[in-house]
Each structure stands twice: as C-alpha cells, then as structure tokens.
Gaussian input, Z-matrix of N, CA and C with variables (Angstrom, degrees):
# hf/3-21g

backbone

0 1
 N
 C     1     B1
 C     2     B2     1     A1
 N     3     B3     2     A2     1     D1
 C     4     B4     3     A3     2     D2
 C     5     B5     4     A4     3     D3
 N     6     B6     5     A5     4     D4
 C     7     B7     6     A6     5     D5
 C     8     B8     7     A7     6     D6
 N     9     B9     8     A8     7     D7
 C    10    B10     9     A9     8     D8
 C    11    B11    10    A10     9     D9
 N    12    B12    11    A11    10    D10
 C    13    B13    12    A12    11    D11
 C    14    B14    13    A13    12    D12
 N    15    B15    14    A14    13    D13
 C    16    B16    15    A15    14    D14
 C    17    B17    16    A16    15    D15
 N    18    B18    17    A17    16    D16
 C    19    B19    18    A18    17    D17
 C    20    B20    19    A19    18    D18
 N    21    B21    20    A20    19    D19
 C    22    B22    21    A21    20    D20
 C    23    B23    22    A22    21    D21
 N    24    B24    23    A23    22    D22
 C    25    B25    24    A24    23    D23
 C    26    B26    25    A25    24    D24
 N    27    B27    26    A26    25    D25
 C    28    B28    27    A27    26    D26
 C    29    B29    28    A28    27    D27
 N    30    B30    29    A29    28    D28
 C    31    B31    30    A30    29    D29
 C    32    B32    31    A31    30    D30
 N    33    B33    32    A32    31    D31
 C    34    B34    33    A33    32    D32
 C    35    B35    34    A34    33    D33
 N    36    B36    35    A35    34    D34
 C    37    B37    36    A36    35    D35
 C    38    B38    37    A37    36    D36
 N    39    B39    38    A38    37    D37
 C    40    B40    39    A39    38    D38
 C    41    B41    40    A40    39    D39
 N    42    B42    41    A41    40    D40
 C    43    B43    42    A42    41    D41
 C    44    B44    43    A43    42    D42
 N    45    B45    44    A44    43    D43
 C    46    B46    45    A45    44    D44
 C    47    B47    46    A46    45    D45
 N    48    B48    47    A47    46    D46
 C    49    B49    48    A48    47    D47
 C    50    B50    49    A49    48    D48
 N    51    B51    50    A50    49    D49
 C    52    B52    51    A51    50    D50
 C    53    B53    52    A52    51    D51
 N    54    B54    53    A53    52    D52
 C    55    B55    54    A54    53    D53
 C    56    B56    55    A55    54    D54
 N    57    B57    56    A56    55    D55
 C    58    B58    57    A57    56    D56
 C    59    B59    58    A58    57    D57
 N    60    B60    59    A59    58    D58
 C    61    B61    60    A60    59    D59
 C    62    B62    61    A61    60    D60
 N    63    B63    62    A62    61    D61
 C    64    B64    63    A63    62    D62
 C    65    B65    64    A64    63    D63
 N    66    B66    65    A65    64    D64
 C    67    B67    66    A66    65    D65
 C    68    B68    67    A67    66    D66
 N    69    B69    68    A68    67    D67
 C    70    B70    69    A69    68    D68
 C    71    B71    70    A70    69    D69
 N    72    B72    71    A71    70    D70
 C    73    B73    72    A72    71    D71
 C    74    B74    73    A73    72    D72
 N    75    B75    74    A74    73    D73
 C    76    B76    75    A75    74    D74
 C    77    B77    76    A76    75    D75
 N    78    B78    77    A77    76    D76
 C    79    B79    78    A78    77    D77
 C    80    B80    79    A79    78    D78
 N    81    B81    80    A80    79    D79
 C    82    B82    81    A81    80    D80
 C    83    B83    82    A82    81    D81
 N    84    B84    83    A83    82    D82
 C    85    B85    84    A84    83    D83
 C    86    B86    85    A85    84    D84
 N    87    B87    86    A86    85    D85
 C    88    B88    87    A87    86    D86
 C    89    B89    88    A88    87    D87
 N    90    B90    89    A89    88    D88
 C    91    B91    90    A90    89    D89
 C    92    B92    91    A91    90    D90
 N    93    B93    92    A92    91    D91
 C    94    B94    93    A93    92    D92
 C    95    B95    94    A94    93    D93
 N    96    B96    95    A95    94    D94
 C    97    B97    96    A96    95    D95
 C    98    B98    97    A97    96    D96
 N    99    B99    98    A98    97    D97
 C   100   B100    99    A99    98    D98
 C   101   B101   100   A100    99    D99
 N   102   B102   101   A101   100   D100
 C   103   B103   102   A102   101   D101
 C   104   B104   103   A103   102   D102
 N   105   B105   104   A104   103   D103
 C   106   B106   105   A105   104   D104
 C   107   B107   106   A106   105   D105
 N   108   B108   107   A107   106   D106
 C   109   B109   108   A108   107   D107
 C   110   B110   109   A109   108   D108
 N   111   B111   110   A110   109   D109
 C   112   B112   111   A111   110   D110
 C   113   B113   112   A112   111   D111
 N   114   B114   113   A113   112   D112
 C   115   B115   114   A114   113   D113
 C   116   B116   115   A115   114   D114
 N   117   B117   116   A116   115   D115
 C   118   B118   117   A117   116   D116
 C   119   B119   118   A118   117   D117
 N   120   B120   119   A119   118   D118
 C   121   B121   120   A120   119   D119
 C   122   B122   121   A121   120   D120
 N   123   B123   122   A122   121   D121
 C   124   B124   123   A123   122   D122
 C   125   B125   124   A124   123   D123
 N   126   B126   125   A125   124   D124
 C   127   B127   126   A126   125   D125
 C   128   B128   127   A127   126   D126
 N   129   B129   128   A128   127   D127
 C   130   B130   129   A129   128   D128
 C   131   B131   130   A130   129   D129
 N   132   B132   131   A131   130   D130
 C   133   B133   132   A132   131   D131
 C   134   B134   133   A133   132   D132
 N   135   B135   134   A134   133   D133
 C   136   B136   135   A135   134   D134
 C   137   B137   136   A136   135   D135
 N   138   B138   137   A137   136   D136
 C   139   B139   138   A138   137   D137
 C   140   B140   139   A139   138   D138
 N   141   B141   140   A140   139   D139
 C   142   B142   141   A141   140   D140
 C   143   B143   142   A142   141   D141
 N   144   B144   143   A143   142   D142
 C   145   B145   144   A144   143   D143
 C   146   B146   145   A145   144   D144
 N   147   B147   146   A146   145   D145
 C   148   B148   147   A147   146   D146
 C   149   B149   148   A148   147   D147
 N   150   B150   149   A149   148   D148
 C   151   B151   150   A150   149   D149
 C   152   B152   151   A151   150   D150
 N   153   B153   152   A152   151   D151
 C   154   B154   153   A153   152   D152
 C   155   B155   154   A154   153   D153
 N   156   B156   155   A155   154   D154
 C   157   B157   156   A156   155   D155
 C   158   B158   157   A157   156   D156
 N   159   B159   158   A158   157   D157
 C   160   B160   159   A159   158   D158
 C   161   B161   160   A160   159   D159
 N   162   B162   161   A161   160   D160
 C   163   B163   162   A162   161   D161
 C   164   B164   163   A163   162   D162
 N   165   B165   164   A164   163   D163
 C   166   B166   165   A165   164   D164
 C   167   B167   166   A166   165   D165
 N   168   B168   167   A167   166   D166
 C   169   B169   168   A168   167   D167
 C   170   B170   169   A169   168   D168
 N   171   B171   170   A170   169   D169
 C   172   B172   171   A171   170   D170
 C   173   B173   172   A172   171   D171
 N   174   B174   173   A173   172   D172
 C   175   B175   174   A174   173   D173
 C   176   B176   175   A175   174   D174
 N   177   B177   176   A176   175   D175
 C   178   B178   177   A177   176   D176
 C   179   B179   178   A178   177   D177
 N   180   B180   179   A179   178   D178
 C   181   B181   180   A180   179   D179
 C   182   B182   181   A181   180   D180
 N   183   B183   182   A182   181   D181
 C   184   B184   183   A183   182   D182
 C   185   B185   184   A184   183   D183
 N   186   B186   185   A185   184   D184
 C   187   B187   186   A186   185   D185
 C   188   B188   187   A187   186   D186
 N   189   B189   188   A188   187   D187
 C   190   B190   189   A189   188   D188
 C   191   B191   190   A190   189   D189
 N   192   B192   191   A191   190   D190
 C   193   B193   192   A192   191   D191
 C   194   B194   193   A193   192   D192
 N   195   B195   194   A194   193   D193
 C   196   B196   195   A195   194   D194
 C   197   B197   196   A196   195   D195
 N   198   B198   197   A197   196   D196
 C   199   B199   198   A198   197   D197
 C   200   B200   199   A199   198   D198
 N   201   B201   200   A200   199   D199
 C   202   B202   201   A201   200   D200
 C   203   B203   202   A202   201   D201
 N   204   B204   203   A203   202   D202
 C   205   B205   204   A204   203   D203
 C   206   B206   205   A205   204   D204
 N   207   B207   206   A206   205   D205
 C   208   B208   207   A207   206   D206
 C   209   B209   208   A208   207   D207
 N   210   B210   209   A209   208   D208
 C   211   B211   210   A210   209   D209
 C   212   B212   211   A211   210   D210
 N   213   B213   212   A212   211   D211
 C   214   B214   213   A213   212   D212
 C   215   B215   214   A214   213   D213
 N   216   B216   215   A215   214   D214
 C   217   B217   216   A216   215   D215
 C   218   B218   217   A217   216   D216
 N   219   B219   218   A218   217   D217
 C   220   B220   219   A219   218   D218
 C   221   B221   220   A220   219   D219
 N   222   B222   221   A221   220   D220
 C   223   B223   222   A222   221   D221
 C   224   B224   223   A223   222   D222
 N   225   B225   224   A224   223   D223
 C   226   B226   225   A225   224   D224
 C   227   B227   226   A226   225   D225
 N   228   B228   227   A227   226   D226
 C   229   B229   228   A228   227   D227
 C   230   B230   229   A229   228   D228
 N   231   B231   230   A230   229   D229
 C   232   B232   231   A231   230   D230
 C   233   B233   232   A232   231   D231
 N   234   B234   233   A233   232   D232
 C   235   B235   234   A234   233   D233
 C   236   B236   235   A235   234   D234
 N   237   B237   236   A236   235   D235
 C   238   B238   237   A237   236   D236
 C   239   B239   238   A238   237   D237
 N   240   B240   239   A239   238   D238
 C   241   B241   240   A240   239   D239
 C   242   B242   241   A241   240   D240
 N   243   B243   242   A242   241   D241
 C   244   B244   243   A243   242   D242
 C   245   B245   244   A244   243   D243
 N   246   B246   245   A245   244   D244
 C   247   B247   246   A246   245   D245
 C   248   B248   247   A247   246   D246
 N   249   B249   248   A248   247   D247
 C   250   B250   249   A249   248   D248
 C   251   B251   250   A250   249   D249
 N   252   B252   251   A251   250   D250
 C   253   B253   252   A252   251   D251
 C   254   B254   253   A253   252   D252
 N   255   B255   254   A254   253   D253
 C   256   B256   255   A255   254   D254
 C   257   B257   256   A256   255   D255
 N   258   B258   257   A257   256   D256
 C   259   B259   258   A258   257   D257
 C   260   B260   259   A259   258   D258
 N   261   B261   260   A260   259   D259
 C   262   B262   261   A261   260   D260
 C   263   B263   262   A262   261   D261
 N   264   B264   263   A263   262   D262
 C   265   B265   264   A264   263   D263
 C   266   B266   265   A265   264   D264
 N   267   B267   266   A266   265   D265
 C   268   B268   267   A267   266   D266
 C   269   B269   268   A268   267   D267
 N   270   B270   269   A269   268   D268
 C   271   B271   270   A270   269   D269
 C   272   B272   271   A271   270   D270
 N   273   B273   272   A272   271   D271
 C   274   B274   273   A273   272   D272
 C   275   B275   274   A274   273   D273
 N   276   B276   275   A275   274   D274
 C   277   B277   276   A276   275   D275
 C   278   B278   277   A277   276   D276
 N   279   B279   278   A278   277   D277
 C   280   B280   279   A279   278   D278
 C   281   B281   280   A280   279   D279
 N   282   B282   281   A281   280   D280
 C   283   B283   282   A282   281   D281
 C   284   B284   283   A283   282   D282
 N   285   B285   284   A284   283   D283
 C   286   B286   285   A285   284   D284
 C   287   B287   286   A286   285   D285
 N   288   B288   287   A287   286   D286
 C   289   B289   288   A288   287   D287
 C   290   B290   289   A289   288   D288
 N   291   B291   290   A290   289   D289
 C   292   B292   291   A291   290   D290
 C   293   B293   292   A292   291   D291
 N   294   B294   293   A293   292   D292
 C   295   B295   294   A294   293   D293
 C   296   B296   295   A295   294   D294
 N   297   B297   296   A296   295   D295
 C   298   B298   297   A297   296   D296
 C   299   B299   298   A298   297   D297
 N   300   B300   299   A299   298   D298
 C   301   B301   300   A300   299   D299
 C   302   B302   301   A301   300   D300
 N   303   B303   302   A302   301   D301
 C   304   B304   303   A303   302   D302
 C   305   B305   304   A304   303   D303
 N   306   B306   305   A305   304   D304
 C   307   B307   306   A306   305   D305
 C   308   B308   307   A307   306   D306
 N   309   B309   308   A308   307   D307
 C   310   B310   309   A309   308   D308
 C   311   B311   310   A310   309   D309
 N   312   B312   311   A311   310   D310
 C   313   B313   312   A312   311   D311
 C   314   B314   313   A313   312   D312
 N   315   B315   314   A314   313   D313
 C   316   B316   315   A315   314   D314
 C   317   B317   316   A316   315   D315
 N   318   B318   317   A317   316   D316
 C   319   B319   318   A318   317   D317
 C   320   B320   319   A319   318   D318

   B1=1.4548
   B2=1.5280
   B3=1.5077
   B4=1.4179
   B5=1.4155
   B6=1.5465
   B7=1.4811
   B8=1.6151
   B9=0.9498
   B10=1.5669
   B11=2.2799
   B12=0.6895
   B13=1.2647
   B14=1.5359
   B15=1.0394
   B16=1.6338
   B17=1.1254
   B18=1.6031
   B19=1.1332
   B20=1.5942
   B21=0.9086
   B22=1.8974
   B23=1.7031
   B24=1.2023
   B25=1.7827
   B26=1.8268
   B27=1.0592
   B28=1.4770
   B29=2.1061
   B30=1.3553
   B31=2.0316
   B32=1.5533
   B33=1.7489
   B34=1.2757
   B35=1.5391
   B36=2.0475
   B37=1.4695
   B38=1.4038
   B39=1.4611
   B40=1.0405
   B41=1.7620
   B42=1.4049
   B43=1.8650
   B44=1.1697
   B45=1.1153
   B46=1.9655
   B47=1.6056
   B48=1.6788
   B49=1.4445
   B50=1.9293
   B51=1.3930
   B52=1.6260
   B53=1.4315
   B54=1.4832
   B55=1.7594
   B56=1.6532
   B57=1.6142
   B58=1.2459
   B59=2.0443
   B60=1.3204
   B61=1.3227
   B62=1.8013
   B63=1.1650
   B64=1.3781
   B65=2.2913
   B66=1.7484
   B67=1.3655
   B68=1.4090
   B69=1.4754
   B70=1.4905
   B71=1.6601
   B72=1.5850
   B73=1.6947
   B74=1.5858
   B75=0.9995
   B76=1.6585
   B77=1.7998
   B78=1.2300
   B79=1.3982
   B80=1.8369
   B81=1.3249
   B82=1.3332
   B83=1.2886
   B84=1.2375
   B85=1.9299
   B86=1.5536
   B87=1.2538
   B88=1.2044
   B89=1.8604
   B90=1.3943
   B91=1.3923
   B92=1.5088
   B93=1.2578
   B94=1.7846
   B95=1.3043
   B96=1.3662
   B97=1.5187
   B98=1.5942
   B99=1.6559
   B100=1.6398
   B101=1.4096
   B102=1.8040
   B103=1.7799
   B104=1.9685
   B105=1.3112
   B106=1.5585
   B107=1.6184
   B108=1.2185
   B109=1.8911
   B110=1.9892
   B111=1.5841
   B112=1.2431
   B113=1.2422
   B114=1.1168
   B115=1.5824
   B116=1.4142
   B117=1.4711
   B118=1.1032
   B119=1.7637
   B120=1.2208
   B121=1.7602
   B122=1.1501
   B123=1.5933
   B124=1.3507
   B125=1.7793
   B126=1.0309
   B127=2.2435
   B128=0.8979
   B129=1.3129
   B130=1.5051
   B131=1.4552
   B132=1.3758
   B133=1.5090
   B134=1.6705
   B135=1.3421
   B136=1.5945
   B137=1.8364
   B138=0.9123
   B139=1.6789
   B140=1.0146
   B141=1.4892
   B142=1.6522
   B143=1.7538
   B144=1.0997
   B145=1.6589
   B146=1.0627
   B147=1.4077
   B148=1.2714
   B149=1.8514
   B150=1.1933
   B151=1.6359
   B152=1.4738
   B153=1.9540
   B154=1.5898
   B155=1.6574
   B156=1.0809
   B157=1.8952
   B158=1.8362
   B159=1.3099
   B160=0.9755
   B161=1.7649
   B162=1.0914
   B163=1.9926
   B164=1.4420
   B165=1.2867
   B166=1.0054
   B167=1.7674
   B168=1.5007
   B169=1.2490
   B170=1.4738
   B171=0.9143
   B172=1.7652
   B173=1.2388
   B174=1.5295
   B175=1.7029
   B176=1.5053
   B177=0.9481
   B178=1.4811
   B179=1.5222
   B180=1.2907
   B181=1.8421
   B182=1.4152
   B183=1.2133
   B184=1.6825
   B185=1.6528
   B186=0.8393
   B187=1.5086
   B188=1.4350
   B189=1.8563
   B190=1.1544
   B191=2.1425
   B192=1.3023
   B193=1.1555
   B194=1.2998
   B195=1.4355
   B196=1.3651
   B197=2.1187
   B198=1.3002
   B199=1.9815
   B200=2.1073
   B201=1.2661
   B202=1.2164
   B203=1.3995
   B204=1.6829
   B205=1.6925
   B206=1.2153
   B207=1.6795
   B208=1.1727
   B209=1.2059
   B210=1.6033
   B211=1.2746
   B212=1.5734
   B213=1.5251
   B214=1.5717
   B215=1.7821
   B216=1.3324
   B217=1.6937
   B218=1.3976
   B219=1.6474
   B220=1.6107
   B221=1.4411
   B222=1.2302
   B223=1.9390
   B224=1.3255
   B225=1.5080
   B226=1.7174
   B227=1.7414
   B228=1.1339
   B229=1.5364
   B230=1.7871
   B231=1.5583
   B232=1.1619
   B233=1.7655
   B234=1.9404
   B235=1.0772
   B236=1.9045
   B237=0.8781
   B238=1.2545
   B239=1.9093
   B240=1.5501
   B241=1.2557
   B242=1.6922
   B243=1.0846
   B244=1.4214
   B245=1.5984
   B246=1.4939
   B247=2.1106
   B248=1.6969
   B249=1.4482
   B250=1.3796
   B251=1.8967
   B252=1.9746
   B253=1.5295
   B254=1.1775
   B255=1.3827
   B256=1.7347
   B257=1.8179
   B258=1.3531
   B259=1.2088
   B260=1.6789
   B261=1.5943
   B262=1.6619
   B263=1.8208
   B264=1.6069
   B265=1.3059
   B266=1.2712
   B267=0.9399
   B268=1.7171
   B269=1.9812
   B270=0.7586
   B271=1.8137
   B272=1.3740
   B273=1.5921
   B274=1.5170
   B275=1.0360
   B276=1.2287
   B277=1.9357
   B278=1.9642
   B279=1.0644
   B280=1.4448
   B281=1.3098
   B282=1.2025
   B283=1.6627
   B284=1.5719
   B285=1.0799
   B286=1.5108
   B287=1.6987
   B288=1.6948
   B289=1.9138
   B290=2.0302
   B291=1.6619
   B292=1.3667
   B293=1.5431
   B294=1.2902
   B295=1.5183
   B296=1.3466
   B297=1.2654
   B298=2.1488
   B299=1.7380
   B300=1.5846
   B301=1.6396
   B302=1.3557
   B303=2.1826
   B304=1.5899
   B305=1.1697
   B306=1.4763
   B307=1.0444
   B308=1.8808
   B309=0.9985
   B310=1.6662
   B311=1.8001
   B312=1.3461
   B313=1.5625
   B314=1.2339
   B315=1.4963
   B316=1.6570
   B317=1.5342
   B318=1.6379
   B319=1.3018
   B320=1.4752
   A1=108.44
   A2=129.45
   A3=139.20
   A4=69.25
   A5=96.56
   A6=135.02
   A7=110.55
   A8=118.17
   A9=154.38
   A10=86.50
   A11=126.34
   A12=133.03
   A13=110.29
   A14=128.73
   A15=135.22
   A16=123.45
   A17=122.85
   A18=133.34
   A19=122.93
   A20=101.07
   A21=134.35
   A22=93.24
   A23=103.71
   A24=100.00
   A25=133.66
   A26=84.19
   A27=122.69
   A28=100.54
   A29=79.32
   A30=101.80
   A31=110.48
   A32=106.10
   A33=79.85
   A34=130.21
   A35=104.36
   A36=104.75
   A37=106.97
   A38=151.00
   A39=107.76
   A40=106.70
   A41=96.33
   A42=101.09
   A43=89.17
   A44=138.28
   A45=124.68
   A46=104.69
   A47=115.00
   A48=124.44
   A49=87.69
   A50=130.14
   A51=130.71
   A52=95.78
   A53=124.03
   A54=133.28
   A55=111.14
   A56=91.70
   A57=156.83
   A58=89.28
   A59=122.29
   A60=140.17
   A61=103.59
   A62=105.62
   A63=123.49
   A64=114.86
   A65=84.52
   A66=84.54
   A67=135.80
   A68=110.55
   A69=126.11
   A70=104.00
   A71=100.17
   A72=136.12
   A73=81.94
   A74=118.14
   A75=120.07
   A76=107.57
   A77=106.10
   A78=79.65
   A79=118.14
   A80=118.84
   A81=111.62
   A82=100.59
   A83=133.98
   A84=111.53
   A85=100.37
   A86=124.71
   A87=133.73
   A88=101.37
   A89=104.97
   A90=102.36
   A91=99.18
   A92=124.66
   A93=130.14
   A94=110.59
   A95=114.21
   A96=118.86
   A97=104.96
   A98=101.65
   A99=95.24
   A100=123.98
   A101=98.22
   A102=100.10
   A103=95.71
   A104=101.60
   A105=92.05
   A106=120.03
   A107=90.97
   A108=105.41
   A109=106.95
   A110=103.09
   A111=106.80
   A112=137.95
   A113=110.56
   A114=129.55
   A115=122.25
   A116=102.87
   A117=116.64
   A118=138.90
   A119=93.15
   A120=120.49
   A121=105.27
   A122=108.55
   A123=131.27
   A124=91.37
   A125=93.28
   A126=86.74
   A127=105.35
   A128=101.38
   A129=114.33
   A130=105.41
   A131=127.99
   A132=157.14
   A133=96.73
   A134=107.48
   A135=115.49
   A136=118.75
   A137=109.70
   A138=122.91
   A139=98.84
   A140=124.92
   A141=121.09
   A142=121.91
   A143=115.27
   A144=121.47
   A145=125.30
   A146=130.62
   A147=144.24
   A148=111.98
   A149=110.91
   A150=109.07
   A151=113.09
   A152=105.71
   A153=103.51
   A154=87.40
   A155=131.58
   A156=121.36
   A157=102.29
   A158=115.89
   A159=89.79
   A160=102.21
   A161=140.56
   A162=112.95
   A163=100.65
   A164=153.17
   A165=109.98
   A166=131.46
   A167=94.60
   A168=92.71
   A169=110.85
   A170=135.23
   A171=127.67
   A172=104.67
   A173=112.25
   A174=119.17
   A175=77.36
   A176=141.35
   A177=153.30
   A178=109.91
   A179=93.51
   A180=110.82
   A181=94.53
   A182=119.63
   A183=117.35
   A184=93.38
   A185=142.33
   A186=123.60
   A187=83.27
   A188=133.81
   A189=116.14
   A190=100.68
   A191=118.55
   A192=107.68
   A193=98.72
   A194=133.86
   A195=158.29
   A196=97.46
   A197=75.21
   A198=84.93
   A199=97.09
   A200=115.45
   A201=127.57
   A202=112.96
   A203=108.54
   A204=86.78
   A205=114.85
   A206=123.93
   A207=140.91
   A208=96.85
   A209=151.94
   A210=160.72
   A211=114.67
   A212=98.42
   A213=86.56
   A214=111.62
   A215=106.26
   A216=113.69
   A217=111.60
   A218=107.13
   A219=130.83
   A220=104.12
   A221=119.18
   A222=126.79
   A223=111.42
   A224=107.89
   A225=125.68
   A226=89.14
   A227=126.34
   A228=125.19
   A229=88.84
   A230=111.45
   A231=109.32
   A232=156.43
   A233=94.22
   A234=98.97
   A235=162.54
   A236=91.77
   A237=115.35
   A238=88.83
   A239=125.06
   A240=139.94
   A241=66.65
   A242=142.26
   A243=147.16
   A244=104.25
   A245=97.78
   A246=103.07
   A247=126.65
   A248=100.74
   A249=101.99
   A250=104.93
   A251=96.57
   A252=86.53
   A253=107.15
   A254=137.23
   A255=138.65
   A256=100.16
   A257=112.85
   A258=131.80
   A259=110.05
   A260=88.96
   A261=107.76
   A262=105.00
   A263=109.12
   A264=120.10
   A265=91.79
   A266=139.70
   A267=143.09
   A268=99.76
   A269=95.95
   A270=103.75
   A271=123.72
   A272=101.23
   A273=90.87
   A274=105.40
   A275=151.85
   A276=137.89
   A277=72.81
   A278=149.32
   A279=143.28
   A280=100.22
   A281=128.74
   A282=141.99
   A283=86.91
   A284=130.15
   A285=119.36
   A286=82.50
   A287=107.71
   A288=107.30
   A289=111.04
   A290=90.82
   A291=97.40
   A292=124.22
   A293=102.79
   A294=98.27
   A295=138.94
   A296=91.91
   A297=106.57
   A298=101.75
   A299=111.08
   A300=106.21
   A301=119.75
   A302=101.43
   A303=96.38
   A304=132.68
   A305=121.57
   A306=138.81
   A307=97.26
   A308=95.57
   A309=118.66
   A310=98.51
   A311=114.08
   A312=100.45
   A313=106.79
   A314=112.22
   A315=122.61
   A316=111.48
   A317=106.58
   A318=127.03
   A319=134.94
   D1=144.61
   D2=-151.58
   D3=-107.78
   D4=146.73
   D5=177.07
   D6=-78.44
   D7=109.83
   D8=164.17
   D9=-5.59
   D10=155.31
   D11=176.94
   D12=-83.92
   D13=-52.26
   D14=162.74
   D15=-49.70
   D16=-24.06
   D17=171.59
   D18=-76.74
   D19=-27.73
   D20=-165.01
   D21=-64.21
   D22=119.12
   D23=159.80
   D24=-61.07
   D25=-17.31
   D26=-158.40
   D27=-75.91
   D28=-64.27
   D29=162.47
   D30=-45.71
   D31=-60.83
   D32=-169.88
   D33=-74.31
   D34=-18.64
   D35=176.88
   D36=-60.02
   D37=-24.42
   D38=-159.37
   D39=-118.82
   D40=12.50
   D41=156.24
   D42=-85.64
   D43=-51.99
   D44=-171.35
   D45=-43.00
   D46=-53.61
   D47=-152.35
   D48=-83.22
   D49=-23.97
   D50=-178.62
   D51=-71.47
   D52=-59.56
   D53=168.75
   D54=-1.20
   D55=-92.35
   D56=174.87
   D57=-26.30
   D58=-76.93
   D59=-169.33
   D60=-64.51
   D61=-54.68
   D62=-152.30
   D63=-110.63
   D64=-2.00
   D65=166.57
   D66=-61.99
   D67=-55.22
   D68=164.13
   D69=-6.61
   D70=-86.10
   D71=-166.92
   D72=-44.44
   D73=-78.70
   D74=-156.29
   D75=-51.51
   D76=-47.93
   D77=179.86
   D78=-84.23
   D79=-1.76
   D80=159.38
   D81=-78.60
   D82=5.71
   D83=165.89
   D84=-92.57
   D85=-50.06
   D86=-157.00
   D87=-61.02
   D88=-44.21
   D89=-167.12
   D90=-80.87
   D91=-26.08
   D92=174.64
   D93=-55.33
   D94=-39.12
   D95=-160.58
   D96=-92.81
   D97=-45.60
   D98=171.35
   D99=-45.10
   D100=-42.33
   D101=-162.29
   D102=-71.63
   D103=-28.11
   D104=-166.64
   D105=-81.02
   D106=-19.89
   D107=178.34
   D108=-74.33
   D109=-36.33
   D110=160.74
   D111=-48.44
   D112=-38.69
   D113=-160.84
   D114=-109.83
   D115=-44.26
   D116=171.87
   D117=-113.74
   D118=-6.43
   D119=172.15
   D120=-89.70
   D121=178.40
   D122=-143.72
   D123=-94.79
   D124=164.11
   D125=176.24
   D126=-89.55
   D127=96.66
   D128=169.96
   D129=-87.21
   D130=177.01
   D131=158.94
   D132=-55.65
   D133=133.79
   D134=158.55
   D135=-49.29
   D136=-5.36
   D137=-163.36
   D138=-113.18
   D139=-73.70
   D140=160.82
   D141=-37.14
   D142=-34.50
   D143=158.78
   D144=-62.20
   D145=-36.01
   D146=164.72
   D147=-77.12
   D148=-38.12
   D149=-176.63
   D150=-63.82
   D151=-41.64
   D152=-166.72
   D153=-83.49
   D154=-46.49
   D155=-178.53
   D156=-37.37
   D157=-59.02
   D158=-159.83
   D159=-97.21
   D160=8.33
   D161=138.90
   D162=-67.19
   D163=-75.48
   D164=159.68
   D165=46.66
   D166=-114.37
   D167=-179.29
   D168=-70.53
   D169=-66.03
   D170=155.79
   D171=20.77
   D172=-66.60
   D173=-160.45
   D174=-67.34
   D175=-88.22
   D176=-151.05
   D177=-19.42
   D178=-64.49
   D179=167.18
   D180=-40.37
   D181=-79.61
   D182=-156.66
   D183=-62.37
   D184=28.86
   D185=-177.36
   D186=-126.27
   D187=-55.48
   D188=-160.49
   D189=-81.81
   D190=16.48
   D191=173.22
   D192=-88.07
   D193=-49.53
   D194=177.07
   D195=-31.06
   D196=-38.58
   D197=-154.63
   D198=-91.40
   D199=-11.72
   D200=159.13
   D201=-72.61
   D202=-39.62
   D203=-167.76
   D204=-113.26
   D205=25.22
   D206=170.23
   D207=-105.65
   D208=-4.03
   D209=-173.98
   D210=51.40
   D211=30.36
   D212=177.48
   D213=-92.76
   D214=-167.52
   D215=-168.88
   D216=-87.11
   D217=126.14
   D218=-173.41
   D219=-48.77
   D220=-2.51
   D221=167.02
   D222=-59.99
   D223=-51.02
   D224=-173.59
   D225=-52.41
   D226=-68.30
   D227=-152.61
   D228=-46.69
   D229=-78.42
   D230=171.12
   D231=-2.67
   D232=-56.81
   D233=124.91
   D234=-80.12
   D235=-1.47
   D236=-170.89
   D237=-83.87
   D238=-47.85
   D239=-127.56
   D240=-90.59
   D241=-68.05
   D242=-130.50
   D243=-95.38
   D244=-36.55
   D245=162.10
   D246=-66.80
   D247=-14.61
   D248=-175.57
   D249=-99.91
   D250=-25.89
   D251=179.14
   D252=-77.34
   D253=-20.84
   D254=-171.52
   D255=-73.96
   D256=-64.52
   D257=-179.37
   D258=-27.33
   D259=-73.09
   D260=-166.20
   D261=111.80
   D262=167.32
   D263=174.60
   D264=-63.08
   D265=-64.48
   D266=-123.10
   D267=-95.47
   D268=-52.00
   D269=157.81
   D270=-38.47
   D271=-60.59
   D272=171.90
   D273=-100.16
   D274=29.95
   D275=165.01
   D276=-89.61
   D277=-46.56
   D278=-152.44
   D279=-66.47
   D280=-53.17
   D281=-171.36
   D282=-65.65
   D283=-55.84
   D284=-129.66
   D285=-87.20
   D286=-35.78
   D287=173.28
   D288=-42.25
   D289=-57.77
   D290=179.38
   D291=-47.95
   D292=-56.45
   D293=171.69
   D294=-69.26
   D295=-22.64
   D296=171.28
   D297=-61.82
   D298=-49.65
   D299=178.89
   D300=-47.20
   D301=-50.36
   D302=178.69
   D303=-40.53
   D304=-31.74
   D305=-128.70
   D306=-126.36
   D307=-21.53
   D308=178.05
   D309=-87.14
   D310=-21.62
   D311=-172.00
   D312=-131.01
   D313=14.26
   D314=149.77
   D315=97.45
   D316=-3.16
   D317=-177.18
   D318=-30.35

C-alpha cells in the first residue's frame, strides 16, 4: 500500500521548497487582504477575516507554482500576490468568471 501523502518526505520538501519560493507573494496577499477586508469590507467575524486572507494566499501559492511551470519571471507571482490582496477573493473569482465565459463562447 502507497504511503498516505502527508507521510511522504517527498510532500513535505516541496511545500517547504513552494514556502521558501512563494512566501514573499503570499504574505503580501495575506496582509493586503486582511488590511483591506478590515477597512473596507463588510463586518465580517475576525475568523472570516482571517479564513478569506489566508485562501488568499493559497491562491497565490498555486499561482506562483503555475508561474514555475510555465517558466515565466517570479515578478508575475508578485504581481499577481499584491492584485489579489487589493482586489479581494470575490473580485477576482468575478474576473476570472468573466473571462472563463469569454473564452467559453469563443469570444
């Protein structure tokens, strides 16, 4: 029986080596999104402030893995990291809706 994924040494080097690459970006989303969900979002719960900050950076991670294996420049993550904390989750799941349709209707 194949070893559980969490168990795997292998798993954890390369969330260590994703960390490590993609930390920077992530915590300029996390701290972008906190300050902006604060200030300018709806009153949310301290928990709900903390949950959407950190997918958030999550997305970020998966964006600068995205931006690793297309070989483009660790800038893109960067930006991307600082458009999603200004933006918000909900901002860009809207854009990214919009453009999946364009693109869905051959536009």
């Amino acid at each position: 029986m194949p070893d559980m994924p969490e168990k795997s040494p292998e798993f954890w080097a390369a969330l260590v080596l994703a960390l490590r690459e993609h930390g920077l970006a992530m915590m300029l989303t996390f701290v972008l999104s906190y300050i902006r969900i604060h200030l300018y979002g709806e009153q949310k719960s301290s928990m709900a402030k903390l949950i959407e900050s950190l997918f958030g950076a999550l997305l970020i991670m998966l964006v600068g893995l995205a931006v690793n294996a297309l070989g483009a420049n660790l800038a893109w993550t960067l930006f991307a990291g600082g458009l999603v904390g200004l933006l918000g989750i909900d901002q860009v799941r809207a854009l990214a809706g919009k453009w999946a349709q364009r693109k869905a209707d051959g536009k």
